[in-house]
VEXTI-587182 format. One record per residue (C-alpha): x, y, z. Coordinates in steps of 0.05 Angstrom, whole numbers, plus 32768, in hexadecimal, padded with zeros to 4 digits. Example, Ala and Ser with C-alpha at 12.3 -4.5 7.8 and 13.67 -1.06 7.14 Angstrom:
% VEXTI-587182
SITE      x      y      z
SITE   80F6   7FA6   809C
SITE   8111   7FEB   808F
//
This chain:
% VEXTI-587182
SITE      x      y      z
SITE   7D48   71C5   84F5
SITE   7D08   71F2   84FE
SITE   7CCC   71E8   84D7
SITE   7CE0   7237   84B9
SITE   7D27   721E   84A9
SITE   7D0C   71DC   848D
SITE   7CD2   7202   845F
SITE   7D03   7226   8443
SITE   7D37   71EE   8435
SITE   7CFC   71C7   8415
SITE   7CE6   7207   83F0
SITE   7D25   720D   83D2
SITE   7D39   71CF   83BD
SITE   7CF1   71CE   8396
SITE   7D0A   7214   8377
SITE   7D53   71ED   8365
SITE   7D2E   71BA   8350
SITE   7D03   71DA   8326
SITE   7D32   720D   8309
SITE   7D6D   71D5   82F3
SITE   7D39   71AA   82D2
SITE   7D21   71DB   82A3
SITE   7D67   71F0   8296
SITE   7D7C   71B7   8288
SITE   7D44   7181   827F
SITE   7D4E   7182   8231
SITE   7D96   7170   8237
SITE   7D82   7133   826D
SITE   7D49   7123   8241
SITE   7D79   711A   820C
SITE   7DAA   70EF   822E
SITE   7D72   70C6   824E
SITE   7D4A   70B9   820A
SITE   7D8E   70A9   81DF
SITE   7DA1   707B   821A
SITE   7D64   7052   821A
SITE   7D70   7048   81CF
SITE   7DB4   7037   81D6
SITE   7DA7   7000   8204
SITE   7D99   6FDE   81B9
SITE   7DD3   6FFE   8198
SITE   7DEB   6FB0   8191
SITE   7DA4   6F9D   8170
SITE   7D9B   6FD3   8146
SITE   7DDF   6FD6   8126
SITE   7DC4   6F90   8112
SITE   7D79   6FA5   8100
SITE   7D8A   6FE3   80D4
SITE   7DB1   6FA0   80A0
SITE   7D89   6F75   8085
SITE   7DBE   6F43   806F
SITE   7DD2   6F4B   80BD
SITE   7D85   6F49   80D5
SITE   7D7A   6F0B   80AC
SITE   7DB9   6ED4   80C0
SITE   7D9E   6EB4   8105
SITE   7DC7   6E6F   8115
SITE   7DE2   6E4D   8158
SITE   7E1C   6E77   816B
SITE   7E58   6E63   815F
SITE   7E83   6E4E   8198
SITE   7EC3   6E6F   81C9
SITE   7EEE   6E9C   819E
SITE   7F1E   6E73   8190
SITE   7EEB   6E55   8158
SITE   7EE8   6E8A   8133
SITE   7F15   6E93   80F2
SITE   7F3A   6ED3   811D
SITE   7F74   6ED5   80F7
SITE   7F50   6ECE   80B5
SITE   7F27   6F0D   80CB
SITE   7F63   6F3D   80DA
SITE   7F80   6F37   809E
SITE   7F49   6F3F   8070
SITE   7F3A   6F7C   809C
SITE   7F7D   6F94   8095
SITE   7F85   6F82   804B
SITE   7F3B   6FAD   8044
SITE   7F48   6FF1   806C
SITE   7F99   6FE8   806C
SITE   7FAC   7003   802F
SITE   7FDE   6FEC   8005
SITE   801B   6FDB   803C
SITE   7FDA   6FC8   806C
SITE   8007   6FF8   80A2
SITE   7FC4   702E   80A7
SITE   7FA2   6FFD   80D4
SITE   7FAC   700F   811B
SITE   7F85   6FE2   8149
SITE   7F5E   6FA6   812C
SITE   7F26   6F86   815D
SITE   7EF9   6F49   814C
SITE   7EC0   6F33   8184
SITE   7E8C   6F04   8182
SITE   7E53   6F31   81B1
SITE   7E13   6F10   8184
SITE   7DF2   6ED5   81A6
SITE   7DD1   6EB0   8177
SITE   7DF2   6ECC   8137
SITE   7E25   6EAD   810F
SITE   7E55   6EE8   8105
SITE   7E89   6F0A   812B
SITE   7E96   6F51   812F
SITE   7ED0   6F78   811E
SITE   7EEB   6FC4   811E
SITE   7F2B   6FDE   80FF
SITE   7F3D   701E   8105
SITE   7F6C   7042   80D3
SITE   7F9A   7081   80DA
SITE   7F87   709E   809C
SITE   7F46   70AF   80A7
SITE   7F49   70A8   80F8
SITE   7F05   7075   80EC
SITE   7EE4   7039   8105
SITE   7ECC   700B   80CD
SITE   7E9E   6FD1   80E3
SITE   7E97   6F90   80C3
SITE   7E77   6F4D   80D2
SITE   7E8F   6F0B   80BE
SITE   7E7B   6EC9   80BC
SITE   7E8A   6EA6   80F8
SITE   7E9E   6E61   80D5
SITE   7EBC   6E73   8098
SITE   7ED6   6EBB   80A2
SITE   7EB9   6ED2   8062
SITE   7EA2   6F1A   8063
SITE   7E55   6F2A   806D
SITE   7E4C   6F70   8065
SITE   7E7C   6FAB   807E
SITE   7E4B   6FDF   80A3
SITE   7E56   7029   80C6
SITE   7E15   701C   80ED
SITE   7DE1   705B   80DE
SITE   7DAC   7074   810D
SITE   7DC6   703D   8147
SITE   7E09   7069   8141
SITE   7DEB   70AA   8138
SITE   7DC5   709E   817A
SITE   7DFC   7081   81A0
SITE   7E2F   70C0   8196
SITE   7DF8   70ED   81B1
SITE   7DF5   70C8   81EB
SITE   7E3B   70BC   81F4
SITE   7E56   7107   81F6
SITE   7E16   7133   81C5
SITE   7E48   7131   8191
SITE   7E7A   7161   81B6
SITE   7EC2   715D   81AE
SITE   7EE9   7124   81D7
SITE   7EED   7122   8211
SITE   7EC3   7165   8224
SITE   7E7F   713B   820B
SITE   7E8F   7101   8241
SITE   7EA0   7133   8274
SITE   7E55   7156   826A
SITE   7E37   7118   8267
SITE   7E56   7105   82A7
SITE   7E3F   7146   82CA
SITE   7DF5   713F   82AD
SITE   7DF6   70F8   82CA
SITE   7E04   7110   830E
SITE   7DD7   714E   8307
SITE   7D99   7117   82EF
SITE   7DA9   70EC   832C
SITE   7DA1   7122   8360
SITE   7D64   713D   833A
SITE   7D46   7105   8343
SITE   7D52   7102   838C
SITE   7D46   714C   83A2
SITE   7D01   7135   8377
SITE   7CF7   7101   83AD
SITE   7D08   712E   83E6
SITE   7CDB   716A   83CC
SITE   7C97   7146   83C4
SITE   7C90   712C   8411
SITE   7C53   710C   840B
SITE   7C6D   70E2   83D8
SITE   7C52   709D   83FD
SITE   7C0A   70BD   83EF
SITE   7C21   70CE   83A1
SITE   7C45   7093   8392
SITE   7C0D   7068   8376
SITE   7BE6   70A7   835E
SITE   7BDC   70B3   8316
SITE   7B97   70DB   8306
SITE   7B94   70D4   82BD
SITE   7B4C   70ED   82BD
SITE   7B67   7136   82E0
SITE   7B8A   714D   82AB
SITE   7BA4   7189   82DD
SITE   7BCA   714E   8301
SITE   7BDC   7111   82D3
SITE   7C1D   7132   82BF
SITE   7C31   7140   82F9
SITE   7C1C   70FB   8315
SITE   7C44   70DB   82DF
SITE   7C82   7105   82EF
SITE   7C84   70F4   8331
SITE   7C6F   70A2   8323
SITE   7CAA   70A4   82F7
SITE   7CDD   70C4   832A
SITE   7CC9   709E   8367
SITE   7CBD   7059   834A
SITE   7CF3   7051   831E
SITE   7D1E   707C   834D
SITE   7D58   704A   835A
SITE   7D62   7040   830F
SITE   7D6B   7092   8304
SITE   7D99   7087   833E
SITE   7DCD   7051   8320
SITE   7DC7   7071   82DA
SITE   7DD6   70AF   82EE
SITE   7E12   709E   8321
SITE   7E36   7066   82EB
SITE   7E2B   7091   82B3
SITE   7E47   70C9   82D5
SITE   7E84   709F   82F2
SITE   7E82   7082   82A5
SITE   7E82   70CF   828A
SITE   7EB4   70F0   82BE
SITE   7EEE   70AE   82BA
SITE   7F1C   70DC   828F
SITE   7F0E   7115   82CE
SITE   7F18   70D8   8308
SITE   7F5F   70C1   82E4
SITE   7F79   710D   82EB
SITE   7F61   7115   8329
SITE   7F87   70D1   8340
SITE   7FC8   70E7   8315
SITE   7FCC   7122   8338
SITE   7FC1   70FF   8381
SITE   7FDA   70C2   8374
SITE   8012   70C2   8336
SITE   802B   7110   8345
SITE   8002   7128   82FA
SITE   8019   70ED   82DC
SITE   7FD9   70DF   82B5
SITE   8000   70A9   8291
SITE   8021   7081   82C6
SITE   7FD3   707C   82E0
SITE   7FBE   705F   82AD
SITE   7FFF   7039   82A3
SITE   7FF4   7021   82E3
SITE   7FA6   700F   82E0
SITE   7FAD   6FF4   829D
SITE   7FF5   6FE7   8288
SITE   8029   7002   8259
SITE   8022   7000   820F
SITE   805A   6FFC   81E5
SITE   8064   7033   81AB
SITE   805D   7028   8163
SITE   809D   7012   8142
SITE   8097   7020   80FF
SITE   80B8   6FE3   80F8
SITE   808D   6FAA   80CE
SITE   8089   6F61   80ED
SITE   805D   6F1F   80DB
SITE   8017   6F24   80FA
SITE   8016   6EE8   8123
SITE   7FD7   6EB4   8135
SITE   7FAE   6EDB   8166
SITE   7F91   6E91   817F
SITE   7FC6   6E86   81B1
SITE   7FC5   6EC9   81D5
SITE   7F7D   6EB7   81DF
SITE   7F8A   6E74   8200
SITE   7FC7   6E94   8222
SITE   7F97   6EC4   8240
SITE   7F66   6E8D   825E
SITE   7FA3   6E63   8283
SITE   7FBB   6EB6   82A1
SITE   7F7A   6ED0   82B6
SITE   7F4C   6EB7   82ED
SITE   7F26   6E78   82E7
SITE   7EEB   6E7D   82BA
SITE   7F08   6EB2   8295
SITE   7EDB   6EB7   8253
SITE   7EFC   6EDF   8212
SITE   7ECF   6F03   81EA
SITE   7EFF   6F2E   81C0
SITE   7F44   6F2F   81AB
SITE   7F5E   6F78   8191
SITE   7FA0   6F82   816F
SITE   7FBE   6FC3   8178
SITE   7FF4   6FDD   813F
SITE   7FEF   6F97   8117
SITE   8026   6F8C   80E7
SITE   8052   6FB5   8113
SITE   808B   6F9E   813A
SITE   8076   6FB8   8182
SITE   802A   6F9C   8175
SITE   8006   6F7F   81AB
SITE   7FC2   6F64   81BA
SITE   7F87   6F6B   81E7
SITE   7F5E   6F2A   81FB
SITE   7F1A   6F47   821C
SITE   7EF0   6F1B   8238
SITE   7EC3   6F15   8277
SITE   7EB1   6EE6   82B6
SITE   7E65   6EBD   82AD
SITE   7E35   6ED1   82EA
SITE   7E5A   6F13   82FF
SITE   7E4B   6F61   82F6
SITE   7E8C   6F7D   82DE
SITE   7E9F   6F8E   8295
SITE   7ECE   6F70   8264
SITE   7F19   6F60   828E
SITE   7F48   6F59   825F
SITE   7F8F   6F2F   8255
SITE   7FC3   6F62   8229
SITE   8004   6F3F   8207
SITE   803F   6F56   81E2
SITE   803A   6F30   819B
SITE   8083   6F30   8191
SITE   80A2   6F0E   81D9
SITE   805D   6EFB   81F4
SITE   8069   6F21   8233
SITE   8033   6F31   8259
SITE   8029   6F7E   8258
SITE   7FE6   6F76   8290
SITE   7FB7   6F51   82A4
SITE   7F75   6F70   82C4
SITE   7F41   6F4D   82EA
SITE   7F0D   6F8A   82F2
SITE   7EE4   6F61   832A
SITE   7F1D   6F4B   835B
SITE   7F5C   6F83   834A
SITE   7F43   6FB5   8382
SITE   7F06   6FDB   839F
SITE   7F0A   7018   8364
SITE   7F0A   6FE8   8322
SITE   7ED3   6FC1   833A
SITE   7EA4   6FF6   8346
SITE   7EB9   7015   82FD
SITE   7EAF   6FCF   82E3
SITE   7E69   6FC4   8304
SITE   7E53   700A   82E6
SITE   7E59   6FF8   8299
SITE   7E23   6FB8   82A0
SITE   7DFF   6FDB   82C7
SITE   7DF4   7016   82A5
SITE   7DF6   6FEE   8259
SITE   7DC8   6FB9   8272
SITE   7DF6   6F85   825D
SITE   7DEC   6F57   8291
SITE   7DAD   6F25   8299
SITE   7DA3   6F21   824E
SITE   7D69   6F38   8220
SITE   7D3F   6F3F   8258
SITE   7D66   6F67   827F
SITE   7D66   6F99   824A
SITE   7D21   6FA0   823E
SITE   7D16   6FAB   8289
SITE   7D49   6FE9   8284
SITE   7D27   6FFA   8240
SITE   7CE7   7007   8272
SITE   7D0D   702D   82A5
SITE   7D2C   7053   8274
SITE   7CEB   706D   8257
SITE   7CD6   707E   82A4
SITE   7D1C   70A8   829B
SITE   7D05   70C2   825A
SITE   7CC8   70D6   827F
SITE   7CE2   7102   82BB
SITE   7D02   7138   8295
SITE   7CCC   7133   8260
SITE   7C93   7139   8292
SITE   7CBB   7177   82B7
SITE   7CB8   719F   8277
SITE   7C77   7191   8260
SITE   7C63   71A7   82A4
SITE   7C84   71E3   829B
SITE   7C76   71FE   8258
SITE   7C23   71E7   826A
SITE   7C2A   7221   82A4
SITE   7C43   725C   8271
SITE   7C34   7277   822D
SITE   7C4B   724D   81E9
SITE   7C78   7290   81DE
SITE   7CBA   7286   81BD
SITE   7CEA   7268   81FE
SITE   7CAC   722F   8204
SITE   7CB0   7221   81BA
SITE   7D02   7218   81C4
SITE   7CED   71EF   81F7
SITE   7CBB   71C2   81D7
SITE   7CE9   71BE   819F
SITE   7D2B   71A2   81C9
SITE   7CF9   7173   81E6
SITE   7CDD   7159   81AD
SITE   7D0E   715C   8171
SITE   7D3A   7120   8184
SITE   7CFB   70F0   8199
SITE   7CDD   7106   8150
SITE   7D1D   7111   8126
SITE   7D2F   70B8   813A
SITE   7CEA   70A9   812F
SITE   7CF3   70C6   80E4
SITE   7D3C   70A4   80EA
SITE   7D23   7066   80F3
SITE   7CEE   7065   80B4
SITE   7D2B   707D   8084
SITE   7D5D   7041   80A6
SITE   7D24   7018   8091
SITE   7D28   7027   804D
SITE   7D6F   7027   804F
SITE   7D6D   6FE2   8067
SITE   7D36   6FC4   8033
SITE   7D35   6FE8   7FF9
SITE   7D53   6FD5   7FC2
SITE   7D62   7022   7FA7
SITE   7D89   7028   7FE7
SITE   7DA2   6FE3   7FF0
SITE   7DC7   6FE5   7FB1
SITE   7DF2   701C   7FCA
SITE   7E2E   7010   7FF8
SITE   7E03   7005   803A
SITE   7E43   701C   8068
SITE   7E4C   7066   8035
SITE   7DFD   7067   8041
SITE   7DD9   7053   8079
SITE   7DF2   7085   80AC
SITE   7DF0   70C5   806C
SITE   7DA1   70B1   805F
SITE   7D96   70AE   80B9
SITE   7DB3   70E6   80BC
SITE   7D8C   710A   808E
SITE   7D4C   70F2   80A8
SITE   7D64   70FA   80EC
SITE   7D72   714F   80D0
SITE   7D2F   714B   80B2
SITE   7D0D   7131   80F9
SITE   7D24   716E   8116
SITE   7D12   71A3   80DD
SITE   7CCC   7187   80F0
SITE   7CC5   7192   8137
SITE   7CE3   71D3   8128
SITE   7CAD   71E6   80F7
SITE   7C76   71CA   8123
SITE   7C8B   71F8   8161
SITE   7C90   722E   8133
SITE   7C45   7233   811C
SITE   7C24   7202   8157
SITE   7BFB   7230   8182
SITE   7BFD   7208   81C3
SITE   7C28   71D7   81DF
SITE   7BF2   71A3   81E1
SITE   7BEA   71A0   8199
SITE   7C2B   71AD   8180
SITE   7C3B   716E   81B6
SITE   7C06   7140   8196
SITE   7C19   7142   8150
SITE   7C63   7135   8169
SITE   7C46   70F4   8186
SITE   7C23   70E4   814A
SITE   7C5E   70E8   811F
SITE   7C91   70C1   8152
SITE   7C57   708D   8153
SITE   7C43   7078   810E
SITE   7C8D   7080   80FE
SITE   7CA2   704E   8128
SITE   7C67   701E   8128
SITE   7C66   7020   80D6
SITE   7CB8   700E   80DD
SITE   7CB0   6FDA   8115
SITE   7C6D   6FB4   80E8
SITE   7C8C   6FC1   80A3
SITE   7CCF   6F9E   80BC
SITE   7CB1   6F6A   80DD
SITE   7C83   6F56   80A0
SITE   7CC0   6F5B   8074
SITE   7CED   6F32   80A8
SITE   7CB1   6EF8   80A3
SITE   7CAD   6EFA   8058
SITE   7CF3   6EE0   805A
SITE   7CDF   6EAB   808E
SITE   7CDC   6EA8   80E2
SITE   7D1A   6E79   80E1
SITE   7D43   6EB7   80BD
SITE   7D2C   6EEA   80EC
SITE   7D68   6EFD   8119
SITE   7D59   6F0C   8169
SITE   7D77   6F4C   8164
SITE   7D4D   6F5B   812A
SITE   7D0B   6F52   814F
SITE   7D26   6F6F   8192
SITE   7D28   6FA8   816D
SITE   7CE8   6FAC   814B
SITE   7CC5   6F9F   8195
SITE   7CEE   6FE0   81AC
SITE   7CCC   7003   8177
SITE   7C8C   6FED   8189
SITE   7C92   7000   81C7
SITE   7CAA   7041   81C8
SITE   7C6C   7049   818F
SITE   7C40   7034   81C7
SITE   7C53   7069   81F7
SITE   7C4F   7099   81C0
SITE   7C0D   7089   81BF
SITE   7BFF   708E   8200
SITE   7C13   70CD   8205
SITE   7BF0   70EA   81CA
SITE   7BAE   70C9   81EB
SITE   7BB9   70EF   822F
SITE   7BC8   7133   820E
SITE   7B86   7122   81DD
SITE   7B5D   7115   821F
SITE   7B79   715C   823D
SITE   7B68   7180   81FB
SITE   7B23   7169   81FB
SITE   7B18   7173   8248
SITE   7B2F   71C1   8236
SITE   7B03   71CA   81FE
SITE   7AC9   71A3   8226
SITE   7AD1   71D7   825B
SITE   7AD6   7213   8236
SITE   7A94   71FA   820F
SITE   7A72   71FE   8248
SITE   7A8B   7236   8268
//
């Protein structure tokens, strides 16, 4: 390639570059912000409960110890109506280390929900039903932006592979970037934005890489599977999955006992692999003739998700058996890409280490903007701007303080927490973005309208993290639950870098005024 021919390639990938993160930076922003919260989606659903927040004990053993059976039908009994035939799939897990309760979902026809309840491991008496709040709220935005299924997956999908090749034409486009990539002039404040956006792209580049290639593979499966049927299985979308997964039998309409779930679990250990480990056991049409069950579970010291052992109830034939990690090439790549993109491998620590990389994330497309709207007037397209970027950051910090007082006061704990807590988040969360939207509205520069968004994002979410901690001691260290203060150090945290920020943009407004004072 000439040098001409290999200017202008360079020139326009910087113009692509350019041009598709400003279209689009919001919506990566988004999905990169909501996905470094979510990697506490478990830990939150636990903070935003204080009864939850408050039980730490040793856990409690395989699942075979806990009081399944016991579980189910109180579940079913609760959200099964009268007959108890409304409850379509029934799930219990034990996913909290170090908690004494186990999880479980039911999900009715009537109302086409998930209800969420947590039990006590021993005994299987009911702790507290909950339909987690903000944790939820943030999840589904970063799941599919609250677009219809499947069309939400699908975008995240393509936004996933659109982040991952920003981040590499980035790479490509700055050439000098062994000279930049320990640079970071904080004193110029002409260059420390642009220094941090390029720190954040080239030294966390192989985590923007895996992110964006298993949450696009995570976002595009339903696209992959029609793809194969039509290759593979002639359009058969069915017999693909069918084939990957196995055949489920149809609902009978037909009522039959509900029979001990504890054998299907030890059946599953003597049919799957060696070391097999179940985690869950899910009951699909329970009560119903044709019901059968689900035995999840995973393999200690290897990066694949949950395989899974599924069983007919009524003949205890074995409908499949899937071993994710040794089936064939395809499943074990899928499998690898849930840990790794959920962090739930290599335990607490693990998480916190993608909780940093994630904020590096947070700060590509967030850097990109701001470098944008500082090179053109605050006129109406910068304020839409300022707003998309801002709003979610502000409307969770403001989320946050009102799942607070959802979780300790008594005016709101004496309500039905599981009718509440996600109404009163979802309020704040509307109220969060009402603000940014009035700030960008009347702000006369980006710099300023930027600092007081800090300052709000920051003393919300360092009063929440210090007020909950205080009120977590009161009751005691022995009562406060890991996921409880794994939760209030994420808060800190991300209050931290909203300081940080506000104290760079302070340092630029003052440099400005310093040089117009003496010009």
């Amino acid at each position: 390639m000439s040098h001409a021919k290999e200017k202008a390639f360079f020139q326009g990938l910087m113009r692509s570059h350019k041009q598709l993160g400003v279209a689009l930076g919001i919506f990566i922003f988004a999905l990169c912000f909501t996905g470094t919260i979510s990697l506490f989606h478990s830990e939150l659903s636990v903070w935003e409960n204080a009864t939850l927040s408050s039980v730490a004990a040793p856990p409690s053993g395989h699942l075979e110890d806990l009081p399944v059976d016991k579980i189910m039908q109180q579940s079913i009994d609760t959200y099964g109506g009268p007959d108890g035939k409304d409850v379509e799939v029934f799930y219990v897990s034990q996913d909290m280390p170090g908690h004494r309760f186990a999880i479980s979902g039911t999900h009715t026809e009537s109302d086409e929900a998930w209800h969420t309840s947590y039990w006590d491991a021993s005994t299987g008496e009911l702790i507290t039903h909950q339909d987690s709040g903000l944790s939820h709220i943030i999840a589904e935005i970063h799941t599919d932006f609250w677009l219809p299924s499947p069309w939400g997956r699908y975008a995240i999908g393509v936004l996933g592979v659109i982040f991952m090749m920003l981040a590499v034409a980035g790479l490509l486009v700055h050439r000098h970037w062994r000279k930049e990539s320990d640079q970071l002039r904080l004193e110029k404040p002409r260059h420390k934005w642009s220094d941090l956006h390029k720190l954040a792209g080239f030294w966390a580049l192989p985590f923007h890489v895996v992110i964006g290639f298993t949450g696009a593979l995570l976002g595009l499966l339903g696209v992959i599977l029609i793809m194969m049927a039509l290759v593979a299985y002639n359009g058969d979308q069915d017999a693909a999955i069918a084939d990957i997964f196995g055949k489920d039998p149809v609902m009978s309409e037909e009522s039959a006992p509900i029979p001990s779930m504890i054998p299907f679990v030890e059946k599953s250990r003597e049919d799957m692999r060696e070391g097999f480990n179940p985690q869950q056991v899910m009951a699909v049409y329970p009560g119903d003739k044709n019901m059968f069950v689900l035995i999840n579970g995973n393999y200690p010291q290897t990066l694949g998700i949950d395989s899974f052992a599924k069983y007919r109830v009524d003949t205890g034939e074995t409908i499949k058996l899937v071993d994710y990690i040794h089936d064939n090439v395809a499943l074990r790549v899928y499998s690898a890409s849930v840990p790794l993109h959920y962090a739930t491998f290599g335990g607490v620590e693990m998480k916190f280490l993608y909780f940093v990389l994630g904020l590096m994330s947070c700060l590509l497309p967030a850097t990109g903007l701001f470098l944008w709207l500082r090179r053109r007037a605050f006129d109406w397209k910068a304020r839409m701007v300022y707003w998309g970027l801002l709003s979610l950051p502000v409307a969770t910090a403001t989320g946050f303080v009102m799942a607070l007082a959802t979780k300790w006061l008594p005016a709101f704990t004496t309500l039905s927490f599981a009718k509440t807590a996600i109404h009163y988040a979802g309020v704040a969360f509307v109220l969060g973005l009402l603000l940014v939207a009035f700030q960008a509205w009347r702000s006369q520069s980006v710099e300023a309208s930027f600092i007081r968004a800090m300052q709000v994002i920051m003393c919300c979410l360092a009063a929440t993290a210090v007020l909950d901690i205080v009120l977590q001691l009161s009751k005691g260290i022995g009562q406060w639950a890991p996921q409880a203060w794994g939760a209030d150090l994420m808060l800190l945290l991300m209050a931290g870098l909203a300081y940080f920020l506000k104290a760079r943009l302070q340092e630029k407004t003052a440099a400005d005024e310093l040089s117009e004072a003496l010009a």
